[in-house]
C-alpha atoms as one frame of an Amber mdcrd trajectory, in Angstrom:
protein
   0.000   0.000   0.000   1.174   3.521  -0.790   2.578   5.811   1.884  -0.558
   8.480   0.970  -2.812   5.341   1.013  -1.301   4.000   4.289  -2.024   7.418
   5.835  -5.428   8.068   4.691  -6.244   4.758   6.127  -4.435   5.473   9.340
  -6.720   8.892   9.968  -9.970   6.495   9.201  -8.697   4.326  11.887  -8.331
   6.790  14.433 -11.527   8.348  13.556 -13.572   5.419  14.009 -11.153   4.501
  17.422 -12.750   8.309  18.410 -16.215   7.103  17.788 -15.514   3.773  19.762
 -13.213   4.880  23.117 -13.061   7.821  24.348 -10.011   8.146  26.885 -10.033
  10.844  29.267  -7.227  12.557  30.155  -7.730  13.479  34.009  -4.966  15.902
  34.710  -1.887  17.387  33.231   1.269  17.483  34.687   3.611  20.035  32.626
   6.895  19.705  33.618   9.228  22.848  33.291   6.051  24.933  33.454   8.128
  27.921  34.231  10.480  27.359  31.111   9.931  28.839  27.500   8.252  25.543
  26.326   6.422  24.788  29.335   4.606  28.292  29.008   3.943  27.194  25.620
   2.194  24.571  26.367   0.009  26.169  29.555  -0.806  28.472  26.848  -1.928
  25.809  24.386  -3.653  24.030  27.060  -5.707  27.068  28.063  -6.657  27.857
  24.293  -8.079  24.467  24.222 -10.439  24.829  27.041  -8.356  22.415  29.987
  -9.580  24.046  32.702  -6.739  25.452  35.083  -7.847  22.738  38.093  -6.464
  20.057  35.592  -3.484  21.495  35.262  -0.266  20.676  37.621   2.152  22.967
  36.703   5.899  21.747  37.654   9.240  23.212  38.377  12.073  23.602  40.332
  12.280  24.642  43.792  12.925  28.256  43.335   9.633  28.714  41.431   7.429
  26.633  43.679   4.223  28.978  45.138   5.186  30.787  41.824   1.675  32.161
  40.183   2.252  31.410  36.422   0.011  32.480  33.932  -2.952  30.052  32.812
  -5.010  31.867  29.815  -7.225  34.533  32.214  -6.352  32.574  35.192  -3.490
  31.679  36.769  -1.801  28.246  37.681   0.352  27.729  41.149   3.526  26.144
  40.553   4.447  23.211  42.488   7.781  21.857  42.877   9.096  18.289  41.191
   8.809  15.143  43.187   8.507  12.098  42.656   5.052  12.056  43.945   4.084
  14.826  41.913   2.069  12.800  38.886  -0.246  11.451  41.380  -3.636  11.605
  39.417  -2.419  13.172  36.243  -3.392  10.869  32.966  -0.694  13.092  30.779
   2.563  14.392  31.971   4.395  16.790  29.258   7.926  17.647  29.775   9.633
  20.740  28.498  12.698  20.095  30.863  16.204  18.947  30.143  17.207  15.320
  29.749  18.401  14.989  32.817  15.080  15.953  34.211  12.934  13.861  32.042
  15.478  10.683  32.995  15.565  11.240  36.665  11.090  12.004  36.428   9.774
  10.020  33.768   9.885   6.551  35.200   7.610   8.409  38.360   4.877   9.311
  36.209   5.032   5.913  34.114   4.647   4.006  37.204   1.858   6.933  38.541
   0.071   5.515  34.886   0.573   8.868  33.199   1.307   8.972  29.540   4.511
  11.074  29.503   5.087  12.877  26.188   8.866  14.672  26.369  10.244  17.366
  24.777  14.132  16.408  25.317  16.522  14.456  24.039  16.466  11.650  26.753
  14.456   8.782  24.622  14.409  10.425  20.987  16.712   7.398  19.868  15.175
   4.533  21.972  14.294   2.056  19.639  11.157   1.065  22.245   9.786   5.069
  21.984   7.903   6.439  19.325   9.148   9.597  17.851   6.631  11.195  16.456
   5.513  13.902  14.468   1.384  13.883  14.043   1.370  14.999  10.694   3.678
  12.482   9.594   3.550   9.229  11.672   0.930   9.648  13.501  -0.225   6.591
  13.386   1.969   4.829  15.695   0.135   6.645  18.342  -3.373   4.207  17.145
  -1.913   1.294  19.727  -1.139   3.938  22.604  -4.765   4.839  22.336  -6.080
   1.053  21.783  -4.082   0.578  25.376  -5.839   3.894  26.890  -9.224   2.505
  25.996  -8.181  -1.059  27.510  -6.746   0.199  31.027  -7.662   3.738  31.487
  -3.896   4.964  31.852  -1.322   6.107  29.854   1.697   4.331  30.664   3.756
   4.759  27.811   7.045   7.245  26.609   6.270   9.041  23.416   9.015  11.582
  22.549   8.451  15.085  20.808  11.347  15.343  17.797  14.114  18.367  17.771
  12.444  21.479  16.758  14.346  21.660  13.892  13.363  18.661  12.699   9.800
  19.111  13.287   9.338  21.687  11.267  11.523  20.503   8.599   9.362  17.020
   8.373   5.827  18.819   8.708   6.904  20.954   5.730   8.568  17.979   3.795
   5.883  15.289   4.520   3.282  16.556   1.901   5.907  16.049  -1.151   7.713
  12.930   0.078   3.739  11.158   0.069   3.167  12.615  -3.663   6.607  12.687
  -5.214   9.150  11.028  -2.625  12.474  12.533  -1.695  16.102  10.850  -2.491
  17.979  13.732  -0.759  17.841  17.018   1.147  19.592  19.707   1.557  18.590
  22.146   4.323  20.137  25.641   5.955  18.388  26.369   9.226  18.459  29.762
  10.412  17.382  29.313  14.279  16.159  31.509  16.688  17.747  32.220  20.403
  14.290  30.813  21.884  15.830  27.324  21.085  17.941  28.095  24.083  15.243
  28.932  26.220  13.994  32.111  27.916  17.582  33.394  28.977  18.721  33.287
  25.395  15.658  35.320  24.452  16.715  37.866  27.013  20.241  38.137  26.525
  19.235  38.975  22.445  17.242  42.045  24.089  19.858  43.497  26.558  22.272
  43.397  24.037  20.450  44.802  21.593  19.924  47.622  23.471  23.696  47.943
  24.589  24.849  47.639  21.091  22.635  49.728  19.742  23.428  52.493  23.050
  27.337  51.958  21.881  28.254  49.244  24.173  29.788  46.168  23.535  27.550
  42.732  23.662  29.081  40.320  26.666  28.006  36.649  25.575  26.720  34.315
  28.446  24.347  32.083  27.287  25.626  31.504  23.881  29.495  31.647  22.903
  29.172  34.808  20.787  27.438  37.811  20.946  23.369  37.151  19.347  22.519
  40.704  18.938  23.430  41.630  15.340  25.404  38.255  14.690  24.915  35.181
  12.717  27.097  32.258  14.153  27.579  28.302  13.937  25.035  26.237  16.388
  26.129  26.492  19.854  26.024  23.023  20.158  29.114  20.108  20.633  30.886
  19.599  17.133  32.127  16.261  16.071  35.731  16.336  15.074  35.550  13.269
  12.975  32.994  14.723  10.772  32.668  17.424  11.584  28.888  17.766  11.928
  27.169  19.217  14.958  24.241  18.152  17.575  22.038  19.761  16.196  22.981
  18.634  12.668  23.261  14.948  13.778  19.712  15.118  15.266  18.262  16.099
  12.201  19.619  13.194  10.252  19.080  10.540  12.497  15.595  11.405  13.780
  14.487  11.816  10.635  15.486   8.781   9.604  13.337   7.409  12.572  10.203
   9.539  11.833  10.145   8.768   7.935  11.054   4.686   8.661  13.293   5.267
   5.688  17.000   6.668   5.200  17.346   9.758   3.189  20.665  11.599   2.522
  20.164  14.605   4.729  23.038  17.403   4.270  22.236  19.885   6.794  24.278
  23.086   8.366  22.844  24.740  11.047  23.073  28.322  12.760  22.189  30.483
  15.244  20.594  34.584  13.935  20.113  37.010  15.939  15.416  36.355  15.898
  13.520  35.571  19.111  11.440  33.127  18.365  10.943  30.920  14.781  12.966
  29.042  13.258  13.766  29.511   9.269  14.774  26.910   6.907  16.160  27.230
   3.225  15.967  23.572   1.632  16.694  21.963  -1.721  15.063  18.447  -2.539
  15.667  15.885  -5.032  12.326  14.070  -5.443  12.084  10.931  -6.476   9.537
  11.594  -9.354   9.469  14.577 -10.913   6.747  17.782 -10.454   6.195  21.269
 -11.706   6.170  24.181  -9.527   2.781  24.082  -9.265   2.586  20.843  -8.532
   4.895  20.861  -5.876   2.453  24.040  -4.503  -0.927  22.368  -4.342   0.552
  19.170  -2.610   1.674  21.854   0.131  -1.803  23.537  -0.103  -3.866  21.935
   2.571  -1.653  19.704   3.955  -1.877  19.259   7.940   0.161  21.764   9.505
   1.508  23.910   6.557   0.522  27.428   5.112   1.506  28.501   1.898   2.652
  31.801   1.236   4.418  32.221  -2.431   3.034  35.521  -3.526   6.242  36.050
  -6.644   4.342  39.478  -7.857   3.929  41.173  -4.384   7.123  39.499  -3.234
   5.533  37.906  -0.250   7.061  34.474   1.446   7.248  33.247   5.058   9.513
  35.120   7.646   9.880  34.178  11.529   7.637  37.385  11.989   5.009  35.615
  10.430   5.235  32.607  12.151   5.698  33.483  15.439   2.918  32.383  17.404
   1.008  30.453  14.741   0.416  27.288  14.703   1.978  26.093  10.901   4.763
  26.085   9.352   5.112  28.384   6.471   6.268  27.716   2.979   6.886  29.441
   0.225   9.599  30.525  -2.400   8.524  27.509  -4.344  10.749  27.145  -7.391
  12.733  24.828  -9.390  16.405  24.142  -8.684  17.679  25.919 -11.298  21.006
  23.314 -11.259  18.646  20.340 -12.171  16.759  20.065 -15.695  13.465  20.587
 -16.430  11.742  19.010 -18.550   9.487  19.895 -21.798   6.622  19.469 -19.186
   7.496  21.948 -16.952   9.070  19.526 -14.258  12.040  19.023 -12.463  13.410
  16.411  -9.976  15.084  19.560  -7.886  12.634  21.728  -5.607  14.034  24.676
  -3.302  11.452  25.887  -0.510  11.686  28.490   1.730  10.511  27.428   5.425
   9.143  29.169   8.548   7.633  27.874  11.852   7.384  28.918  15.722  10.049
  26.625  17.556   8.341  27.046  20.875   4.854  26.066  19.371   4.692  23.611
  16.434   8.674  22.823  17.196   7.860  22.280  20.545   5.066  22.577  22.942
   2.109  22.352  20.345   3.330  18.825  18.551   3.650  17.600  22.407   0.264
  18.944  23.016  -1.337  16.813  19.662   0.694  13.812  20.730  -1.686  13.775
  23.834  -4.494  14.572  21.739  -4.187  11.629  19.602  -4.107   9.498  22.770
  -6.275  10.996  25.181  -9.606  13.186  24.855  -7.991  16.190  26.768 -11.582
  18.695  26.619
């Protein structure tokens, strides 16, 4: 069966599942509530109607008795124990690893299903990594189980932000077309290090733009005004980065498949949204327009490829939102194109929120998929 056939059967599935068990949730434990992700996902949460007595908002011990902000209300932050899942039938985590490693196994064993944000279980061959628009469907037996026993119970990991965004925006031509190789240029925004990052980018924008000179603490260089390689652990025998490596092997999860993935990553000076420029070779080839109405109304993605007004995604348009924005739609113009108008090579220009669909908003429709959360 096709991968577009596979898929469409997959959503019929989990629509009749819907019809048949209905899991509730109970409460929601969000761990790192006081974090740049975890207020991402209290916001979410409230937008969706989870009333703020569901809620168990988590941190560390210097925020606990903190009053966070919970839509028009406001949630009371507790601190992390061990006995802190008690009751809750989802536990998100938008802490580190560490955190997740030392926490997890307490909410698994209080029967909550933990969905987490880190690194800690991405590569476990036992948990799911999953993106909703892509794979979704590996979350059908997490729900079967929630019908069966009422409780969660299970790890499912939330991907790289990066990678999110790079899959929700690739998925759509790899189902019509498929993909033999990718080339992608991320342009990432200091939010990816969390709120200190995003407030380091602000003082020293103001002190650079006052005359001063930019002192670097979260990040290795100066943000404000500078483009520089990812701040994260380079390899020496390749050369590649973390954040380059995670790409190409959690992709390679996600998709089920291996795809040459040649990516180079950096850090620009944006608060939040992360930008992407990517070249494809497709397996079978498509015309520009083609390529476009495959993007058009797929889950997740917004097209904006407006050549006569000059209009394309830009971080300012995606932060906040929800999709991830394409556009710049065009033909690599190093590949041949054919007397129909199509080409094997396909450049894209990409934009989403890496606090939202990079982060707390896929963890949010993992639980959706599992539990009924409203």
């Amino acid at each position: 069966m096709s991968t577009a056939r596979t898929s469409r059967a997959s959503s019929v599935w989990v629509a009749q599942a819907s019809r048949l068990c209905d899991p509730a949730a109970g409460r929601i434990a969000v761990v790192g509530a006081t974090g740049a992700v975890g207020r991402e996902v209290l916001a979410i949460l409230a937008d969706r109607g989870v009333g703020a007595e569901r809620v168990i908002a988590l941190a560390s011990d210097r925020s606990e008795g903190t009053e966070i902000a919970y839509g028009e209300r406001t949630a009371r932050v507790a601190a992390l124990r061990p006995e802190s899942f008690a009751g809750a039938g989802i536990a998100i985590f938008g802490a580190s690893a560490d955190i997740a490693r030392e926490f997890a196994p307490h909410a698994l064993r209080a029967g909550a299903l933990v969905v987490d944000n880190s690194s800690a279980f991405r590569m476990d061959p036992a948990v799911p990594l999953v993106v909703p628009e892509v794979n979704g469907e590996l979350l059908e037996e997490h729900r079967r189980d929630a019908c069966a026993t009422h409780t969660g119970g299970r790890i499912i990991a939330n991907p790289n932000c990066s990678t999110i965004i790079l899959l929700t925006a690739l998925e759509p031509l790899r189902r019509a077309f498929g993909i033999e190789r990718v080339h992608v240029a991320t342009y990432q925004a200091v939010s990816g290090a969390g709120l200190a990052a995003m407030d380091e980018l602000r003082e020293q924008a103001g002190t650079v733009l006052a005359g001063g000179a930019a002192t670097p603490k979260v990040f290795r260089e100066p943000c404000a005004f500078n483009v520089f390689s990812h701040d994260s652990a380079v390899d020496e025998s390749d050369g590649l980065n973390v954040e380059e490596r995670k790409i190409i092997e959690e992709a390679a999860k996600i998709w089920g498949e291996h795809v040459p993935i040649t990516p180079t990553c950096v850090r620009v000076p944006v608060l939040r949204a992360h930008s992407q420029a990517i070249t494809l070779t497709l397996r079978d080839a498509a015309s520009v327009e083609e390529v476009r109405g495959a993007l058009r109304g797929a889950p997740g993605v917004r097209v904006i490829d407006d050549r006569a007004a000059n209009e394309f995604p830009t971080p300012l348009k995606a932060a906040g939102g929800d999709e991830v924005l394409v556009g710049r739609v065009r033909h690599d113009p190093a590949t041949e194109v054919d007397a129909s108008g199509r080409s094997r090579g396909v450049c894209l220009w990409v934009c989403g929120d890496q606090l939202r669909k990079g982060a707390a908003l896929n963890a949010v429709q993992i639980a959706e998929r599992v539990f009924t959360i409203v």
